[in-house]
Biopython code that builds the backbone (N, CA, C, O; Angstrom):
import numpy as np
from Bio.PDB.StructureBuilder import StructureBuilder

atoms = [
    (1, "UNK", "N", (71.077, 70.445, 30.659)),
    (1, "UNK", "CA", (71.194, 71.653, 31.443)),
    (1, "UNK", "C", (72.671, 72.014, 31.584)),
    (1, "UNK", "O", (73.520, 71.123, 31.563)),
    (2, "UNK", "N", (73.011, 73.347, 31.733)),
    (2, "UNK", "CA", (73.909, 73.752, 31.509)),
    (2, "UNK", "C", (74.353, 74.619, 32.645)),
    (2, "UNK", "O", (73.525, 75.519, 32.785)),
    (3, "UNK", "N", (75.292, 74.705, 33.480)),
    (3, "UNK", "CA", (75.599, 75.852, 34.529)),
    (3, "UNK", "C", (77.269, 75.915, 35.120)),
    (3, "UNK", "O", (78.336, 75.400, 34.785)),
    (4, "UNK", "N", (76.850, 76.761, 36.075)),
    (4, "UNK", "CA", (78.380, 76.690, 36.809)),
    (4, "UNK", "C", (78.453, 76.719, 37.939)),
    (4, "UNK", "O", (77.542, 77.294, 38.535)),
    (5, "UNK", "N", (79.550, 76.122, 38.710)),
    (5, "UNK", "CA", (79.568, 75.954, 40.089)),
    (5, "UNK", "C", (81.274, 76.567, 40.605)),
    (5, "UNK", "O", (82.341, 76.550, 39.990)),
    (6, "UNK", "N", (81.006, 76.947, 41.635)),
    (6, "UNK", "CA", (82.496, 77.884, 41.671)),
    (6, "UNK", "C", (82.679, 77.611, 43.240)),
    (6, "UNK", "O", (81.905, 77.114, 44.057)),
    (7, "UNK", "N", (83.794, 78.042, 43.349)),
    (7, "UNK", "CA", (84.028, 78.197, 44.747)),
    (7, "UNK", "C", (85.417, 78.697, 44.945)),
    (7, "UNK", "O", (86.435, 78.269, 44.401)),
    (8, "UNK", "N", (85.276, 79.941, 46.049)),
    (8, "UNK", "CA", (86.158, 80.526, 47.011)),
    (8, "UNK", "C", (86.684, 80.097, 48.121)),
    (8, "UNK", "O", (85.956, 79.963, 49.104)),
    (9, "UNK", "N", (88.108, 79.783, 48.189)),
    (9, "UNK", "CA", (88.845, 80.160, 49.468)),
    (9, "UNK", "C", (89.301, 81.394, 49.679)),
    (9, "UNK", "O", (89.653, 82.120, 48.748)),
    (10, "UNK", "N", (89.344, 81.794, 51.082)),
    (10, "UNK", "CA", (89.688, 83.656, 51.296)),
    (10, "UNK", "C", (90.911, 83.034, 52.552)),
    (10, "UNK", "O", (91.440, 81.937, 52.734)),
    (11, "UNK", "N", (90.988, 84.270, 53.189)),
    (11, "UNK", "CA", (91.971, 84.436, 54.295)),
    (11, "UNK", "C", (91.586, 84.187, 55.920)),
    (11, "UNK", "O", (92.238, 83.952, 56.938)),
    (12, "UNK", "N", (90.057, 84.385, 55.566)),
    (12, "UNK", "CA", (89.044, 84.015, 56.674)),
    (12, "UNK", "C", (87.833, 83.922, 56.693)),
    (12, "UNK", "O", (87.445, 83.489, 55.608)),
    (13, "UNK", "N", (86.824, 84.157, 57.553)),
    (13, "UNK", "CA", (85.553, 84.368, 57.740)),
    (13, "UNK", "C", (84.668, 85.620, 57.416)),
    (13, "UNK", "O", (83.503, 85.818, 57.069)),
    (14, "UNK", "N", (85.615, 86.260, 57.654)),
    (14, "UNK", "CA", (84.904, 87.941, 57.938)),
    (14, "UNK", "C", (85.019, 88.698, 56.253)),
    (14, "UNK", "O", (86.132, 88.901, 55.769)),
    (15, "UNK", "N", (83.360, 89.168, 55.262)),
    (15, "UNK", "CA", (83.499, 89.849, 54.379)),
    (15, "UNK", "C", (84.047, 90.848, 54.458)),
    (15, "UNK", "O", (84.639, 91.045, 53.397)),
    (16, "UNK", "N", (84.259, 91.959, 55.432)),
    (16, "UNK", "CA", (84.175, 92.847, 55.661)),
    (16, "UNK", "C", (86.048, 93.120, 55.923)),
    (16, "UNK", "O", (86.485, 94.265, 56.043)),
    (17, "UNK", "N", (86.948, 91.907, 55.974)),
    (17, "UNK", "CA", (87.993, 92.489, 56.636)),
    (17, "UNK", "C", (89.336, 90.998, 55.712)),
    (17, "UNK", "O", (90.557, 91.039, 55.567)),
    (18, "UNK", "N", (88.306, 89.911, 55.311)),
    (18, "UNK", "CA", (89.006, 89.072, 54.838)),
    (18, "UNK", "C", (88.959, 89.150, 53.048)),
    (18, "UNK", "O", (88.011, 89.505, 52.347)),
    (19, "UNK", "N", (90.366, 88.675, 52.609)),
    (19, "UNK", "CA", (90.414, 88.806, 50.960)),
    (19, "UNK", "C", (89.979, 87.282, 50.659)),
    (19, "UNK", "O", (89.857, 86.469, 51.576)),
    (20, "UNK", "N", (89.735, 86.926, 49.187)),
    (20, "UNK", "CA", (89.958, 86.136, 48.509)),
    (20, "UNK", "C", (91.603, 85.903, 47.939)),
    (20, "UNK", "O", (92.387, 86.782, 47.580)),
    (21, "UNK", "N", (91.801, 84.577, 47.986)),
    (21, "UNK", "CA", (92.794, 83.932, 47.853)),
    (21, "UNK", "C", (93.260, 82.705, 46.334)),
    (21, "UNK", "O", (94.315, 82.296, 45.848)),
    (22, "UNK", "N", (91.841, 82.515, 46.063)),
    (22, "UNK", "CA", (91.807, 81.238, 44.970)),
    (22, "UNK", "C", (90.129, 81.173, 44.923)),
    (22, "UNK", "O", (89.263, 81.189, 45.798)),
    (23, "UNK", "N", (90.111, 81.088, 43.377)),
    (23, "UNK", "CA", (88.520, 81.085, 42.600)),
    (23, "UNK", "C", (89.212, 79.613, 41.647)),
    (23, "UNK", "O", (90.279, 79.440, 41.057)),
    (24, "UNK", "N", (87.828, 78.630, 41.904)),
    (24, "UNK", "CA", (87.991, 77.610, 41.446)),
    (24, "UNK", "C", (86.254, 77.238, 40.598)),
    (24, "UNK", "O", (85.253, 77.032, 41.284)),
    (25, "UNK", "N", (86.234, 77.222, 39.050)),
    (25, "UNK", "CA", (85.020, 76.553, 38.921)),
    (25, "UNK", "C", (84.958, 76.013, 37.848)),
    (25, "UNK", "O", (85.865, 76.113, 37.021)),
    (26, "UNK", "N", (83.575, 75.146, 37.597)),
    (26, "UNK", "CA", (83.858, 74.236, 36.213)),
    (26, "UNK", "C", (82.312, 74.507, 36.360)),
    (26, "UNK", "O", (81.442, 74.755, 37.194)),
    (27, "UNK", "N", (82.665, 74.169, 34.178)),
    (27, "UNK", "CA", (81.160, 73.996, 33.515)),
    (27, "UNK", "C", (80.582, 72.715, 33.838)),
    (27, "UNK", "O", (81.430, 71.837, 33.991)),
    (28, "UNK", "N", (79.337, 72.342, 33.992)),
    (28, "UNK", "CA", (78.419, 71.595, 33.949)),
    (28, "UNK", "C", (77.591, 71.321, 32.768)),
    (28, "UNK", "O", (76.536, 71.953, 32.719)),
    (29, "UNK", "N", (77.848, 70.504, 31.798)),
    (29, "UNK", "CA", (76.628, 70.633, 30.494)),
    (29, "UNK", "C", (76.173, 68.886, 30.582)),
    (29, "UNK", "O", (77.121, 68.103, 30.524)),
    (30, "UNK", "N", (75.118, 68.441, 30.685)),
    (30, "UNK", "CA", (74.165, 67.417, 31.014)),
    (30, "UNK", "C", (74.933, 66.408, 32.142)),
    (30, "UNK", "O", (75.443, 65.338, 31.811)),
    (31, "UNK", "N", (74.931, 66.793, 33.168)),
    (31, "UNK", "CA", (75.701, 66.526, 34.206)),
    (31, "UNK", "C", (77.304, 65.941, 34.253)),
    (31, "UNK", "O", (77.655, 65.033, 35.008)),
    (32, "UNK", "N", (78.052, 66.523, 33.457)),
    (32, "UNK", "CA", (79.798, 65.860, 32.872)),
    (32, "UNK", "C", (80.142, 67.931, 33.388)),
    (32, "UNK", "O", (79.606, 69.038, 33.441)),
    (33, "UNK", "N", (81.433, 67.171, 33.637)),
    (33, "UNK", "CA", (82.169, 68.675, 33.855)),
    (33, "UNK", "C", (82.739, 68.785, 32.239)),
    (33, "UNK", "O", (83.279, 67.888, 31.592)),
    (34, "UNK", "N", (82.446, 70.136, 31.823)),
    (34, "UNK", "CA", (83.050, 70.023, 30.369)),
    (34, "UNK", "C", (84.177, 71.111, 30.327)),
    (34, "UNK", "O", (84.910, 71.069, 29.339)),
    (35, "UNK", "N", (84.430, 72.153, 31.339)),
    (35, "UNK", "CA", (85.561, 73.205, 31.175)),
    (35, "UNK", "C", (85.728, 73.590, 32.799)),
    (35, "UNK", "O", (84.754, 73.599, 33.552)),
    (36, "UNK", "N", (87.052, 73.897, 33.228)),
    (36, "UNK", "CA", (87.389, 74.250, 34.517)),
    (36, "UNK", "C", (88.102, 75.755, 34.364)),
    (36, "UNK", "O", (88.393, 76.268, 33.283)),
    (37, "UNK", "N", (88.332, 76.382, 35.752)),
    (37, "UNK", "CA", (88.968, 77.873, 35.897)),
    (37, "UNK", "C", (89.205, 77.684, 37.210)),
    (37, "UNK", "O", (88.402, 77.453, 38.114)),
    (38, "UNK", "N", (91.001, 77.864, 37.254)),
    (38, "UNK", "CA", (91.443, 78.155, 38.284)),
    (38, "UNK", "C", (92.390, 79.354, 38.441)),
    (38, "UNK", "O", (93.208, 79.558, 37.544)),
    (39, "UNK", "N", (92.351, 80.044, 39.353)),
    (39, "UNK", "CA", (93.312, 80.710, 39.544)),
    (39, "UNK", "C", (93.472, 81.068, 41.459)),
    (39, "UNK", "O", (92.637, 81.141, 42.361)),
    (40, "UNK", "N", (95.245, 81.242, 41.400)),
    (40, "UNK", "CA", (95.252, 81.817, 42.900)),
    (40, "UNK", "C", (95.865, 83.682, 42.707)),
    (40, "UNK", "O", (96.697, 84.254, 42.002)),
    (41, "UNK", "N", (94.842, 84.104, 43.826)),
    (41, "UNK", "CA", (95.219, 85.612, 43.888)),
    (41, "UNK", "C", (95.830, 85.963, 45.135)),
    (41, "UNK", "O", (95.592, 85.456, 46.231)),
    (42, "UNK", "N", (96.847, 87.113, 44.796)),
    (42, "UNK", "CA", (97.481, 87.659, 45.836)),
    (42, "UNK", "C", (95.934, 88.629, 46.532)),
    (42, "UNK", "O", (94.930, 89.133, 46.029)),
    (43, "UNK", "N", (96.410, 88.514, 47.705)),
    (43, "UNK", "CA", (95.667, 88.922, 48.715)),
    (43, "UNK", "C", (95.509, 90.615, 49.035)),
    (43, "UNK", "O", (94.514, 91.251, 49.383)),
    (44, "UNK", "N", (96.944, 91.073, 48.761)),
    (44, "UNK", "CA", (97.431, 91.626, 49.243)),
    (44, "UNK", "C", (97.799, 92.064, 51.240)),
    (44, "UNK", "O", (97.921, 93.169, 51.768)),
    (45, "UNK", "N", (97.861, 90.903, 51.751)),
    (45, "UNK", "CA", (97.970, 90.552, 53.142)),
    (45, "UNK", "C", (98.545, 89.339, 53.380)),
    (45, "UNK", "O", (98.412, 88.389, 52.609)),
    (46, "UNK", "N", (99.359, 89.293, 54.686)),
    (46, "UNK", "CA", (99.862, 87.824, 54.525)),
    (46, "UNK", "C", (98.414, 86.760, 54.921)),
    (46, "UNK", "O", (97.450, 87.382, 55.366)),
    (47, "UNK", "N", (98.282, 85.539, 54.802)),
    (47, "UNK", "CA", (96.971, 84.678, 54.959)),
    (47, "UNK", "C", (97.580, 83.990, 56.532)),
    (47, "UNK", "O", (98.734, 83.658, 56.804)),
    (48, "UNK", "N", (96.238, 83.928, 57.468)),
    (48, "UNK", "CA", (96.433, 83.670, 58.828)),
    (48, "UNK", "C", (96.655, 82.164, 58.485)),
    (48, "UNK", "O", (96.274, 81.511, 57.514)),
    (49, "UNK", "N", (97.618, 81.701, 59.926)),
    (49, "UNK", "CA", (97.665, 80.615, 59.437)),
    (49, "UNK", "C", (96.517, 79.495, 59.502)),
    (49, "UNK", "O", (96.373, 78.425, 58.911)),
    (50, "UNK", "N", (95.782, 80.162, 60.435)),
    (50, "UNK", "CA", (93.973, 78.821, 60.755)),
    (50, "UNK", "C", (93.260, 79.103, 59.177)),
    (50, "UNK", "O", (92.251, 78.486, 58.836)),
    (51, "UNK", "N", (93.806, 79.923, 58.451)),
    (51, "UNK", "CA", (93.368, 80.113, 56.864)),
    (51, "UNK", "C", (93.891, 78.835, 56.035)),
    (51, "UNK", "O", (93.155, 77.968, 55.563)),
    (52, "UNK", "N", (95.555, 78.882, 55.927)),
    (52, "UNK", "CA", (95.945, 78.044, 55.473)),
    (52, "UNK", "C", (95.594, 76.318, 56.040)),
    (52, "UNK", "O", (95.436, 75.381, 55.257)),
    (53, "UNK", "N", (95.531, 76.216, 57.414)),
    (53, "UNK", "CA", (95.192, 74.986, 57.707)),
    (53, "UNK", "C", (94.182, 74.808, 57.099)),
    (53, "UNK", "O", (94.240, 73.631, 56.745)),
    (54, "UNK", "N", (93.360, 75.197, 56.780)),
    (54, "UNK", "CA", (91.837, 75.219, 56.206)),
    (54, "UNK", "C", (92.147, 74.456, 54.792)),
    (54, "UNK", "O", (92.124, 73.276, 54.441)),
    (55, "UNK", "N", (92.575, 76.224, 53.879)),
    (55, "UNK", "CA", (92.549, 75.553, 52.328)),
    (55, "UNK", "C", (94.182, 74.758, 52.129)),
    (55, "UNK", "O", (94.444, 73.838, 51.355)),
    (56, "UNK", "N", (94.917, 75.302, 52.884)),
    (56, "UNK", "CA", (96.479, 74.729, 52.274)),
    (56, "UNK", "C", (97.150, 75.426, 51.366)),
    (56, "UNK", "O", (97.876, 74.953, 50.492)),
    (57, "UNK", "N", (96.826, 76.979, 51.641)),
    (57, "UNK", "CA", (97.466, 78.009, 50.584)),
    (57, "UNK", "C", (97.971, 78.339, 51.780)),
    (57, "UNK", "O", (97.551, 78.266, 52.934)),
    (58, "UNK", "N", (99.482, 78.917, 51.004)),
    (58, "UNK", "CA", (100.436, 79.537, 52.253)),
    (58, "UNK", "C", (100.761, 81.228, 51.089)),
    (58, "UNK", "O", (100.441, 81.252, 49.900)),
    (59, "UNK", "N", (101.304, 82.213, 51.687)),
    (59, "UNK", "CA", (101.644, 83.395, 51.329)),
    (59, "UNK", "C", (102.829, 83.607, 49.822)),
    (59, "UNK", "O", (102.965, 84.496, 48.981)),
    (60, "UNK", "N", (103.709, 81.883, 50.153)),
    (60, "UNK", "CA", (104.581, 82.153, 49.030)),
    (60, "UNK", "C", (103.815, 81.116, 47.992)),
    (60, "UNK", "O", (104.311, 81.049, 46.867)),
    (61, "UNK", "N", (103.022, 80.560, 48.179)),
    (61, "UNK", "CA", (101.534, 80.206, 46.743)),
    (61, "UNK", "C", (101.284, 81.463, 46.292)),
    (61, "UNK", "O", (101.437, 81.586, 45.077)),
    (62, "UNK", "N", (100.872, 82.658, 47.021)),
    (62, "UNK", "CA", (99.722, 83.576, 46.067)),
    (62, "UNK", "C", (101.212, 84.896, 45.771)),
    (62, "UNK", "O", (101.076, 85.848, 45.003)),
    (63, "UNK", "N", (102.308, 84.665, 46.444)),
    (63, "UNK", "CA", (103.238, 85.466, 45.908)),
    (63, "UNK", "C", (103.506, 86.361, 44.689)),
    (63, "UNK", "O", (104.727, 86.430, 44.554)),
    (64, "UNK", "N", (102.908, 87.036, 43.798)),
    (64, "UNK", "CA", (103.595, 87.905, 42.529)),
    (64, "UNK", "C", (102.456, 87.080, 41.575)),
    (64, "UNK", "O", (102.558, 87.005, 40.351)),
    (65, "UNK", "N", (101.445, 86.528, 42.296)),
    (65, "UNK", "CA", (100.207, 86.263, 42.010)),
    (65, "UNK", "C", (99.275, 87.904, 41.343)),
    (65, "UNK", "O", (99.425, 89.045, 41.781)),
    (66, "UNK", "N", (98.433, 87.488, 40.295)),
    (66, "UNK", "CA", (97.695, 88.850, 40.189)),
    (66, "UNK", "C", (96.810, 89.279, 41.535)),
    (66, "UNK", "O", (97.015, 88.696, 42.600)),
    (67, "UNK", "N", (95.999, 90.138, 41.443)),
    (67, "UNK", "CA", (95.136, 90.493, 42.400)),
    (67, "UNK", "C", (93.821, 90.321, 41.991)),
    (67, "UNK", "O", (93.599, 89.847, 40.876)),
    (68, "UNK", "N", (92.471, 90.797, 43.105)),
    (68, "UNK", "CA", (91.578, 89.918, 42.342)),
    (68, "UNK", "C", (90.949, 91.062, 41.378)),
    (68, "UNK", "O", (90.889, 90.814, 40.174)),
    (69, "UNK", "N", (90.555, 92.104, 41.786)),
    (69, "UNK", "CA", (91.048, 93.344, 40.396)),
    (69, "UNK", "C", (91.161, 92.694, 39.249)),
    (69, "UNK", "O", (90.215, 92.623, 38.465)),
    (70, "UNK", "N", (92.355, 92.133, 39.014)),
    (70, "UNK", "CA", (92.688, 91.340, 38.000)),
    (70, "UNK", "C", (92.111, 90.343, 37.322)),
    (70, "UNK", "O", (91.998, 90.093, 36.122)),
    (71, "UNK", "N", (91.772, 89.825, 38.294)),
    (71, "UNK", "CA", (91.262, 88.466, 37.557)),
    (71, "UNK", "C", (89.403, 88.651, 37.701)),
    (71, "UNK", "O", (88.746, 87.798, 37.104)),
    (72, "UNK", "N", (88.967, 89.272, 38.143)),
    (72, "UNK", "CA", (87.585, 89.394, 37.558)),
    (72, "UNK", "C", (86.872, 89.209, 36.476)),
    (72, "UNK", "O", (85.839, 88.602, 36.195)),
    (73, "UNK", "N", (87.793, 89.992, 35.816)),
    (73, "UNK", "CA", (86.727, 90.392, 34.300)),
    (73, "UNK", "C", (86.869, 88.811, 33.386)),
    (73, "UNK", "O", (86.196, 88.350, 32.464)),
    (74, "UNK", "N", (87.889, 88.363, 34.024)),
    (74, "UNK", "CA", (88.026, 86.981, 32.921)),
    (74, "UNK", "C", (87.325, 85.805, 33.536)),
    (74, "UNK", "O", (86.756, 84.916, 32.904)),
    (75, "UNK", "N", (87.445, 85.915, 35.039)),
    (75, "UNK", "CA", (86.351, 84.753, 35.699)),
    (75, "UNK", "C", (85.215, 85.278, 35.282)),
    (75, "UNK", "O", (84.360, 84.399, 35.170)),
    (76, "UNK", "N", (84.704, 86.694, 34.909)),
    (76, "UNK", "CA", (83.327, 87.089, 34.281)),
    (76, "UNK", "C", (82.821, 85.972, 33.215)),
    (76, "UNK", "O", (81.987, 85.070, 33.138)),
    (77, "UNK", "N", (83.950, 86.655, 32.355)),
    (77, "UNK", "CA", (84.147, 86.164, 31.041)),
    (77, "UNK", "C", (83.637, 84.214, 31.081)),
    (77, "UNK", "O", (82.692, 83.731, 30.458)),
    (78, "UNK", "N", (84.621, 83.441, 32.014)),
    (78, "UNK", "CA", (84.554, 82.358, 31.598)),
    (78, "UNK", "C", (83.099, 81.637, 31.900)),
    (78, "UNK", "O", (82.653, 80.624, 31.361)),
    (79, "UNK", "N", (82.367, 82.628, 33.130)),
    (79, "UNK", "CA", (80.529, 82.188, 33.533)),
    (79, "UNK", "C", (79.574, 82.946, 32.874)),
    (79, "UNK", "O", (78.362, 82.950, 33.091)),
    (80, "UNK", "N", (80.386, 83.781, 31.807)),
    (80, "UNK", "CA", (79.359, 84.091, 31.148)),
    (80, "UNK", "C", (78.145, 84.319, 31.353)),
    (80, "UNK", "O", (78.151, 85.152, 32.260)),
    (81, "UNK", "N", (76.795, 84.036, 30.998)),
    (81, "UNK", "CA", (75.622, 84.253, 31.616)),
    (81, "UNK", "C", (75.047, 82.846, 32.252)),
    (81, "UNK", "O", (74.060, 82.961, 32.979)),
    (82, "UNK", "N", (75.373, 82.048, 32.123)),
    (82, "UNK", "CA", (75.339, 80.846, 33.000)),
    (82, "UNK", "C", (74.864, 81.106, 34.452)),
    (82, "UNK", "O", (75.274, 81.922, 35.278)),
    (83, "UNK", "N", (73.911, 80.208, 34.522)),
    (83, "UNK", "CA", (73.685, 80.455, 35.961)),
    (83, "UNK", "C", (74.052, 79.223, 36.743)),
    (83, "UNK", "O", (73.939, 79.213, 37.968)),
]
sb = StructureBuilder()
sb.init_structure("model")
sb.init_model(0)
sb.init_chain("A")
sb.init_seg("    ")
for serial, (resi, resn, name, xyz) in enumerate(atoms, 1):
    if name == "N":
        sb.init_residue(resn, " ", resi, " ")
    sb.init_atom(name, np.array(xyz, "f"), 0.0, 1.0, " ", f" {name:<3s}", serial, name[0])
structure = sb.get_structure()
């Protein structure tokens, strides 16, 4: 079996008012990780700091960082149709 598992840190709790910060995920093919994707995105906002205590991203990490705009189409790309 074959899939993907991902995961988001953002700036907070709230969809509606908080960004994403860092997309992290790896392939799964007969239970072995076989490919990873990381990236950190600018926010465009500074990140609170009960954010950073959380993941441990601070503002000059996602600095001149792309946005997530940006990096979509290639985190698309790397889950492919994978579920």
């Amino acid at each position: 079996m074959k899939f993907i598992a991902f995961d988001l840190e953002t700036t907070g709790t709230k969809p509606q008012e908080d960004m994403v910060v860092e997309i992290g995920a790896v392939v799964f093919e007969g239970g072995q990780a076989v490919k990873g994707y990381g990236t950190l995105i600018d926010p465009g906002r500074s990140i609170p700091a009960d954010a950073t205590a959380v993941n441990g991203i601070t503002d000059e990490m996602v600095r001149g960082k792309p946005r997530i705009s940006e990096v979509l189409s290639d985190f698309a790309d790397f889950c492919g149709d994978m579920p």
